[in-house]
C-alpha positions as CSV (number, residue, x, y, z in Angstrom):
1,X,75.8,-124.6,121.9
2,X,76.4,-127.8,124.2
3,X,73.6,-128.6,126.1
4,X,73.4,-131.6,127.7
5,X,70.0,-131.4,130.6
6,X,66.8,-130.5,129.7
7,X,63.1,-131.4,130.7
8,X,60.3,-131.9,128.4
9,X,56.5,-132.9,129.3
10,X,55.2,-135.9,127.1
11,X,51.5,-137.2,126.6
12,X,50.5,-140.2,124.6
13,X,47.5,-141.0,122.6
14,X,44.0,-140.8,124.1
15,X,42.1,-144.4,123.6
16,X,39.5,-144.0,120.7
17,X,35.9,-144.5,122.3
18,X,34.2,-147.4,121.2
19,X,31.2,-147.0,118.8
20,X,27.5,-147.5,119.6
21,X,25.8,-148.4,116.0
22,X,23.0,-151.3,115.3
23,X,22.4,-153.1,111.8
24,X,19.4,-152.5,110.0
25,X,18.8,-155.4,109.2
26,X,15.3,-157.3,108.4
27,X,13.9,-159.6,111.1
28,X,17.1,-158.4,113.6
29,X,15.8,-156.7,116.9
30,X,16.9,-153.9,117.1
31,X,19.0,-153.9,113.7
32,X,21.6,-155.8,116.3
33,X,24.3,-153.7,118.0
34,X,27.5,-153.4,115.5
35,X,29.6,-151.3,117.0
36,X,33.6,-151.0,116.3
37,X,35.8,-150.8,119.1
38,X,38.2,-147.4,119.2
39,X,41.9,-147.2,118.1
40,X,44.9,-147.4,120.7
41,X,46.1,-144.3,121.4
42,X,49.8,-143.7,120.3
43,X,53.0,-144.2,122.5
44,X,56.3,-141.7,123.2
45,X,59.1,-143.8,122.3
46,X,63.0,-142.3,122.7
47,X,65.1,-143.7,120.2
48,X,69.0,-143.2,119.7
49,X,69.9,-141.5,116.8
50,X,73.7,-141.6,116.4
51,X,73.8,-138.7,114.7
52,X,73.2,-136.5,117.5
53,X,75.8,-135.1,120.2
54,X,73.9,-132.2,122.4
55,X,69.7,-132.2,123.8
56,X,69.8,-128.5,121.7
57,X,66.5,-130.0,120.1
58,X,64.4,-130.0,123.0
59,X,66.2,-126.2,124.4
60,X,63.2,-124.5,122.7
61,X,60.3,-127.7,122.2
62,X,59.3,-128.9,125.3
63,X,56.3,-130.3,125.0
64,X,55.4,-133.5,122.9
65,X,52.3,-135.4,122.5
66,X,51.3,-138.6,120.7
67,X,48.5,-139.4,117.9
68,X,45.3,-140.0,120.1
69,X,43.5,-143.3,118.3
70,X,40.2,-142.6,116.1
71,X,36.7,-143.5,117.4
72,X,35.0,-147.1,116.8
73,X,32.7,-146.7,113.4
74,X,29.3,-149.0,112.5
75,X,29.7,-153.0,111.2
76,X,31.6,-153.2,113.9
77,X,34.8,-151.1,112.1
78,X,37.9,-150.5,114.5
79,X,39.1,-147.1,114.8
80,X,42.3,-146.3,113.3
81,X,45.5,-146.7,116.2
82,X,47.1,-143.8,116.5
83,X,51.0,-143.2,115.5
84,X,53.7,-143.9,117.8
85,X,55.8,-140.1,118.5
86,X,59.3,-140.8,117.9
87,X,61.7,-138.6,120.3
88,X,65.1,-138.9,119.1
89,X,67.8,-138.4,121.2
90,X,71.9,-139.0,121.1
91,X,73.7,-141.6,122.6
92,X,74.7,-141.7,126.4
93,X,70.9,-139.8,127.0
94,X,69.6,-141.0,130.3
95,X,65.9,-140.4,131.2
96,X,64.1,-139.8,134.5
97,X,60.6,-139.3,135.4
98,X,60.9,-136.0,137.1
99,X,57.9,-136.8,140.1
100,X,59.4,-139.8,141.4
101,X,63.5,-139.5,140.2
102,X,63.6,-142.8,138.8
103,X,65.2,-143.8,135.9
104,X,63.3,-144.7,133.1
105,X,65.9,-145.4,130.4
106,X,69.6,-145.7,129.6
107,X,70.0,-145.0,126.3
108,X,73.7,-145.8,124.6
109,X,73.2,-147.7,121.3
110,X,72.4,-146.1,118.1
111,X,68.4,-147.5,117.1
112,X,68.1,-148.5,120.9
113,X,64.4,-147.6,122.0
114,X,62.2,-147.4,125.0
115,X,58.4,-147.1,125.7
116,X,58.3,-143.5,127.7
117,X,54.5,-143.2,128.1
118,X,52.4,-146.2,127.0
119,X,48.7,-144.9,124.7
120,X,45.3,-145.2,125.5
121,X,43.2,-148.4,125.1
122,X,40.8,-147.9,122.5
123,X,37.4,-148.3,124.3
124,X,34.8,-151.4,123.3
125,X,32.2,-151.1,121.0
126,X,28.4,-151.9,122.4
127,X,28.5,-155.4,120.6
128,X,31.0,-156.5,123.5
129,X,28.3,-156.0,126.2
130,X,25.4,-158.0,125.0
131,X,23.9,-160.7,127.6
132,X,21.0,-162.8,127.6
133,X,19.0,-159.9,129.1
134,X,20.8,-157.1,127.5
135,X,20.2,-158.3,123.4
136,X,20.4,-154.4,122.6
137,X,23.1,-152.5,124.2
138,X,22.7,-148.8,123.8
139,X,26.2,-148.0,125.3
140,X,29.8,-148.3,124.6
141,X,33.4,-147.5,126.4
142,X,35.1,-144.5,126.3
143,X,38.9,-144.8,125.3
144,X,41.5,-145.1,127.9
145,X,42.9,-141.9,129.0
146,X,46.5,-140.4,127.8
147,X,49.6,-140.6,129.6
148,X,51.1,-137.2,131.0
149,X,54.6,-137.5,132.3
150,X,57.4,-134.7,133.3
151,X,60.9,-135.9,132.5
152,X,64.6,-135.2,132.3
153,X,67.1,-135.9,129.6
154,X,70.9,-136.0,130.7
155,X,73.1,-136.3,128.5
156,X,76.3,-138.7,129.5
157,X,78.6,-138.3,127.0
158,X,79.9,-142.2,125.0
159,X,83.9,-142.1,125.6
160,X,86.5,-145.4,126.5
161,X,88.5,-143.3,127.7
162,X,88.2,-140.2,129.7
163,X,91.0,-137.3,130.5
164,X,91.0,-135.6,133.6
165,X,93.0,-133.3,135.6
166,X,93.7,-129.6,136.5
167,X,92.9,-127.0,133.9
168,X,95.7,-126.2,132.1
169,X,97.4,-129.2,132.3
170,X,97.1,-130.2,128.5
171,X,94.8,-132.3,128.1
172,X,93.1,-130.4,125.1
173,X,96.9,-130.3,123.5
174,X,96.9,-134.3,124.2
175,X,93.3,-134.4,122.1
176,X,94.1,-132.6,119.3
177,X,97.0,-134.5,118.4
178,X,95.9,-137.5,118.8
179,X,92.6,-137.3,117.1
180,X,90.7,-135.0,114.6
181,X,89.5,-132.9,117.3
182,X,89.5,-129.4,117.2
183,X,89.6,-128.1,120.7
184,X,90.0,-124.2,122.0
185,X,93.7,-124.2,123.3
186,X,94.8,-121.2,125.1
187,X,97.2,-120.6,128.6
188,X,94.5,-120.1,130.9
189,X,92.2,-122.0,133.2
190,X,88.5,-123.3,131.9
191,X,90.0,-122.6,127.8
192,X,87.5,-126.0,127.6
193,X,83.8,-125.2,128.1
194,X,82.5,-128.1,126.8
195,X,83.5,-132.0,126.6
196,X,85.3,-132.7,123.4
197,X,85.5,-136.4,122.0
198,X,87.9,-137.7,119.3
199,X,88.7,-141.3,117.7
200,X,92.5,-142.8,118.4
201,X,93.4,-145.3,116.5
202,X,97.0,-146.4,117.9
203,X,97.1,-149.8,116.6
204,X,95.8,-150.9,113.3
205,X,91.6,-151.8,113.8
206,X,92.0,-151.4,117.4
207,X,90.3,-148.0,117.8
208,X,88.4,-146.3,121.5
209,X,86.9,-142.7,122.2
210,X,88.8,-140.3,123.9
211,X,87.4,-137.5,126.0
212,X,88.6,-134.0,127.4
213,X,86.7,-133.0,130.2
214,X,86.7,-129.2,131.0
215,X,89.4,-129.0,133.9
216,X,88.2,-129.7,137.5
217,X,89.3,-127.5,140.7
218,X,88.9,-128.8,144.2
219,X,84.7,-128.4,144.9
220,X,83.8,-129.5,141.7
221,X,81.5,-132.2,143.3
222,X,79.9,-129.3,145.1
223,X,79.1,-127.3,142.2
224,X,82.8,-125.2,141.9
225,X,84.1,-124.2,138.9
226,X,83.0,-126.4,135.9
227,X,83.3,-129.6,137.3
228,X,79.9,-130.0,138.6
229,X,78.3,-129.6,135.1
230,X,80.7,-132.0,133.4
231,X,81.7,-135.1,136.1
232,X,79.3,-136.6,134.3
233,X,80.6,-137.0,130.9
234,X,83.5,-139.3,132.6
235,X,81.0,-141.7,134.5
236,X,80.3,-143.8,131.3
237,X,84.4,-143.9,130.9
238,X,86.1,-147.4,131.3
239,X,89.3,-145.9,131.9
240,X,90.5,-142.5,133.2
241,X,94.0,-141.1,132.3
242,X,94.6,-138.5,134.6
243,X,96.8,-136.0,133.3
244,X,99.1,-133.9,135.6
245,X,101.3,-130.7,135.1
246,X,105.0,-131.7,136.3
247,X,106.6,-128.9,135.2
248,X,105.5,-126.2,137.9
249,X,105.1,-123.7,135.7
250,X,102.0,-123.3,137.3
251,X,103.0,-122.4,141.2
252,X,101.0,-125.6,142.0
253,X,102.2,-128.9,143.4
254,X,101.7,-132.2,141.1
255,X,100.8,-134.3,144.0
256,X,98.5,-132.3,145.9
257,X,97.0,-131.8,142.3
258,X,96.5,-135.5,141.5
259,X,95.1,-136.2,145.2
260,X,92.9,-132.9,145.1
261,X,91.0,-134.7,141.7
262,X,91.1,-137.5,142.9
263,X,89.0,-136.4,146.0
264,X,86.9,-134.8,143.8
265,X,85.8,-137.8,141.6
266,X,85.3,-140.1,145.2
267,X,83.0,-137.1,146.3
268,X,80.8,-137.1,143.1
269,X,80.9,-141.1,142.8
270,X,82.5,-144.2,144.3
271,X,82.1,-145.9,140.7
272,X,83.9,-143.5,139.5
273,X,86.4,-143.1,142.1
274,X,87.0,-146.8,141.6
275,X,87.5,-146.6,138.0
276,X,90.8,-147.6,136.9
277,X,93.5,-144.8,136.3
278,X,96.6,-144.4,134.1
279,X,98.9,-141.1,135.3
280,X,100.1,-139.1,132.1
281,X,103.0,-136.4,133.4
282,X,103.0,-133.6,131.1
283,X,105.5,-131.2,130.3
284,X,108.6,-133.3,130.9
285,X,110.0,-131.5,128.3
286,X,110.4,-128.1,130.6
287,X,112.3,-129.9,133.6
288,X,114.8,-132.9,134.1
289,X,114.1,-135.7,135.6
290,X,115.5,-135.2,138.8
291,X,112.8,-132.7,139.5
292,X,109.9,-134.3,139.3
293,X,111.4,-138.1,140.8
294,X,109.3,-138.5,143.9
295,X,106.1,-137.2,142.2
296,X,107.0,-140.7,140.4
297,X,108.0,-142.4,142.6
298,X,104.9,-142.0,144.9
299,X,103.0,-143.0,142.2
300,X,104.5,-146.1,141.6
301,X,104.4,-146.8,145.5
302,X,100.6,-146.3,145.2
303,X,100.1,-148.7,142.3
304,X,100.0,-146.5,139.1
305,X,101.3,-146.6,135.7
306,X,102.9,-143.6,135.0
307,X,103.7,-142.6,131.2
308,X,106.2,-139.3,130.8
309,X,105.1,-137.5,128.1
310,X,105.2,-133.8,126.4
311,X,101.9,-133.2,124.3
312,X,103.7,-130.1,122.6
313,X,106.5,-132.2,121.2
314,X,104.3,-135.5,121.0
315,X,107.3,-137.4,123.1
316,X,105.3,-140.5,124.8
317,X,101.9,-140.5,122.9
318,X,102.8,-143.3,121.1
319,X,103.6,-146.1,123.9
320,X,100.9,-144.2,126.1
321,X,97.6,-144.8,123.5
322,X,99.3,-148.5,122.8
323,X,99.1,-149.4,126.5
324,X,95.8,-147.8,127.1
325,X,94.6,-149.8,123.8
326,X,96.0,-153.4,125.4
327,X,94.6,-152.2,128.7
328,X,91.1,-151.3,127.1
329,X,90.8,-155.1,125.7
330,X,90.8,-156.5,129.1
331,X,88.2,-154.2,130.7
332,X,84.4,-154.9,129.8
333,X,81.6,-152.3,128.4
334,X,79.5,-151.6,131.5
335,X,75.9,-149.8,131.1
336,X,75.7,-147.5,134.5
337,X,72.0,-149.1,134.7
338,X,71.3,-152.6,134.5
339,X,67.4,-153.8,133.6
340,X,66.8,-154.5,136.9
341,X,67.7,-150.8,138.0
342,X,65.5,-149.1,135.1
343,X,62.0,-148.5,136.7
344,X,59.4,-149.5,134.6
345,X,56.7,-147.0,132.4
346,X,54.3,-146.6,135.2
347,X,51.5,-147.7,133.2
348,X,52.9,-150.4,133.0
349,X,53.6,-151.0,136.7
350,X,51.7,-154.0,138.7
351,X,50.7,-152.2,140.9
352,X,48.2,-150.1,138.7
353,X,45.9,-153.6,138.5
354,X,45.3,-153.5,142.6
355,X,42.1,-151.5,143.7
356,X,42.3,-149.7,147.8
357,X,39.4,-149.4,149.6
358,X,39.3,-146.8,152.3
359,X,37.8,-145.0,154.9
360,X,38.7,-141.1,154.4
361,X,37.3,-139.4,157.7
362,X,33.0,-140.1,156.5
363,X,34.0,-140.4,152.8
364,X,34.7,-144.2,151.1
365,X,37.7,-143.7,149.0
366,X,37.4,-146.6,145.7
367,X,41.3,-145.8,144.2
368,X,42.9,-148.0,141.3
369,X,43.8,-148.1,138.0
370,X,41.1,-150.6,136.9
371,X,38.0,-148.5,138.1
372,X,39.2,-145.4,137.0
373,X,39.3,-147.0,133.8
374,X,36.2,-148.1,134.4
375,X,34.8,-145.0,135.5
376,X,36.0,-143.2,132.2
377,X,34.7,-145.7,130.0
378,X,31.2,-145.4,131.6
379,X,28.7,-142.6,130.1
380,X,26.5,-141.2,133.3
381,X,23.8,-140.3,130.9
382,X,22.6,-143.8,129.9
383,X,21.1,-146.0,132.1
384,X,22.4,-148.7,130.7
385,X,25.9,-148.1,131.2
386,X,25.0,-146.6,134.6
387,X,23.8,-150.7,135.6
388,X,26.7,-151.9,133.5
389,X,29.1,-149.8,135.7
390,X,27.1,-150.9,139.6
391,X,27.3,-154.4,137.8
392,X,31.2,-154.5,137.6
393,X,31.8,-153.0,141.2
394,X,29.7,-156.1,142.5
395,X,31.7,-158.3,140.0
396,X,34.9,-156.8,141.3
397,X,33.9,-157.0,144.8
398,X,33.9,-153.6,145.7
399,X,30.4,-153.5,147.5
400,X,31.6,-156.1,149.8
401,X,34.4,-154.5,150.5
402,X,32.4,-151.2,151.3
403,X,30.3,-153.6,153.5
404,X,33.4,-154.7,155.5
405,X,34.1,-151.0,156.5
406,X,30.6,-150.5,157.8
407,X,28.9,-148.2,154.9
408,X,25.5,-147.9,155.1
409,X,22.7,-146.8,152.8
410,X,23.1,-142.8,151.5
411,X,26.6,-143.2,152.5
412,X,29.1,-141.4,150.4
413,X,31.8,-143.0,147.8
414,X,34.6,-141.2,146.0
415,X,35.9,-142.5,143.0
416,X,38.7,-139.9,141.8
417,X,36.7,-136.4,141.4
418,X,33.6,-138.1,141.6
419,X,31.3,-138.5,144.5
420,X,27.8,-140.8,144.9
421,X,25.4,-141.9,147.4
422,X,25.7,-145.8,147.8
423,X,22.7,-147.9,148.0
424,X,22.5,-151.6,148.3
């Protein structure tokens, strides 16, 4: 089965907490906090694997988490990180993080990798927060929370060249004699229900990938037909040949055919309207050449290259793949995502490191990655880390903040889920 969408939910490692441990030790107060600090929580990495042509793997498995690290130990031992999950996918695999639509990663070459959800810090062990009041800690941090993230996988297949046109028109006839490929061929419309891809090889070392997309009918860009599901396959393309039934045998025009495509690649994408176009006419060997003259003609007057060929009898092929091999040399590889259009793992994001004060109707709102983490890392049950945790909000400059909005004593704060009376 081809399937080329799917949607997963990925989580990465937890932080390992941090340890709270003391030496016993003679003549050391205490025994002198030793505490390890915890393990980094595992990442979700996609990887290409070159091996692979469909997302069938994640049809049934949807859900994939990450190694969460291991807590501090005593004499001040780390916790052990844990392992990096490794999500391979095929090449052409573009990824999206499902709340916001943006695209996370455009995956073409085989070993490329990207960071999907970053792991957990591993929290500090209690001999990080000694002072010269505090010789004894009794607390340590919790490790940083896991990553939970919804995305997509769509699959855009890798081809050079793509072939589109009507169904029927012989474009999986044009594939399987030029390449290995082993397409269904039969004498009715949508005979290709998947994107086939084969290796030509017209000149000698000079080799591209060719792809038969399943025939398009006009409202493919709206969903029609087959054409919705498969446009996409020809969006990585650097060249199109668009293939077009000259004989009639059909009922159907050739012109209104090639504009009706054409309108249907320029309503799915300009890119891919824009891409550059070679016209194949098929089936010249079931008319003369008087009969199909001003289809050519028009063609010519619009600026194409038109190549007459017969895929049955293999008339044509050869001069056709040579041109489109010369033609390939002079146009560029292209990703359909630069670096600066790939959003960034939202861990990851700036914007995590800035903390909002707010006034919520009689509720002070304190949001922000750093005193969420913060907040995690703190245990409510020691008094200790309760001061520890007042003292970083003044640190931060938080309770001046607070002061600035007009809070006054026994005034409430919100910090995520968690509400407390503020007193100065």
């Amino acid at each position: 089965m081809f399937v080329d969408h799917a949607k997963i939910l990925i989580r990465s490692g937890k932080g390992g907490n941090g340890s709270v441990s003391f030496r016993r030790e003679k003549y050391v107060p205490d025994g002198g906090p030793d505490g390890g600090d915890g393990g980094r929580g595992g990442d979700v990495v996609a990887v290409v694997d070159g091996g692979m042509r469909t997302l069938m793997d994640f049809r049934y498995k949807t859900k994939y988490q990450a190694q969460n690290g291991e807590d501090g130990g005593k004499k001040k031992c780390y916790g052990k990180s844990g392992d990096n999950l490794i999500i391979k996918v095929p090449p052409g695999t573009i990824i999206r993080d499902v709340e916001s639509g943006r695209v996370i990663a455009d995956l073409i070459l085989d070993g490329e990798q990207r960071i999907l959800a970053k792991g957990g810090k591993g929290g500090r062990g209690n001999t990080h927060f000694t002072n010269s009041v505090r010789q004894a800690p009794t607390f340590a941090e919790s490790g940083d929370r896991s990553v939970e993230r919804n995305i997509s996988l769509e699959l855009k297949m890798i081809a050079d060249v793509g072939l589109v046109g009507f169904p029927n028109v012989g474009k999986s006839t044009m594939l399987s004699v030029l390449t290995k490929a082993k397409p269904k061929i039969a004498n009715y419309h949508f005979t290709t229900i998947k994107p086939n891809l084969g290796v030509v090889e017209p000149i000698k070392g000079k080799s591209f990938v060719l792809a038969d997309i399943p025939g398009l009918i006009e409202g493919a860009a709206d969903g029609i037909g087959l054409g919705h599901d498969f446009l996409r396959h020809v969006e990585r393309t650097r060249l199109l040949i668009h293939v077009v039934d000259v004989s009639g045998i059909e009922g159907r025009d050739p012109l209104v055919d090639f504009d009706t495509i054409n309108n249907e690649l320029s309503l799915y994408s300009d890119k891919l309207a824009a891409r550059k176009q070679i016209v194949v006419a098929n089936k010249t060997d079931l008319v003369l050449d008087e009969e199909f003259q001003d289809f050519m003609d028009v063609m010519k007057t619009r600026g194409y290259e038109v190549f007459k060929i017969s895929a049955a009898t293999q008339q044509g092929l050869k001069e056709l793949m040579e041109y489109v091999t010369q033609v390939l040399d002079e146009i560029p590889v292209e990703p359909l995502y630069t670096e600066e259009d790939l959003t960034e793992v939202i861990i990851e994001d700036e914007s995590r490191y800035e903390i909002i004060v707010r006034l919520e109707e009689d509720v002070y709102v304190v949001e922000g990655y750093p005193i969420e983490r913060l907040l995690f890392a703190t245990d409510f049950n020691n008094v200790e880390s309760l001061r520890h945790f007042e003292g970083q909000l003044r640190k931060r400059g938080i309770f001046e903040r607070l002061k600035e909005l007009g809070i006054e004593d026994g005034d409430t704060v919100r910090v995520l889920n968690f509400e407390f009376e503020f007193y100065d």
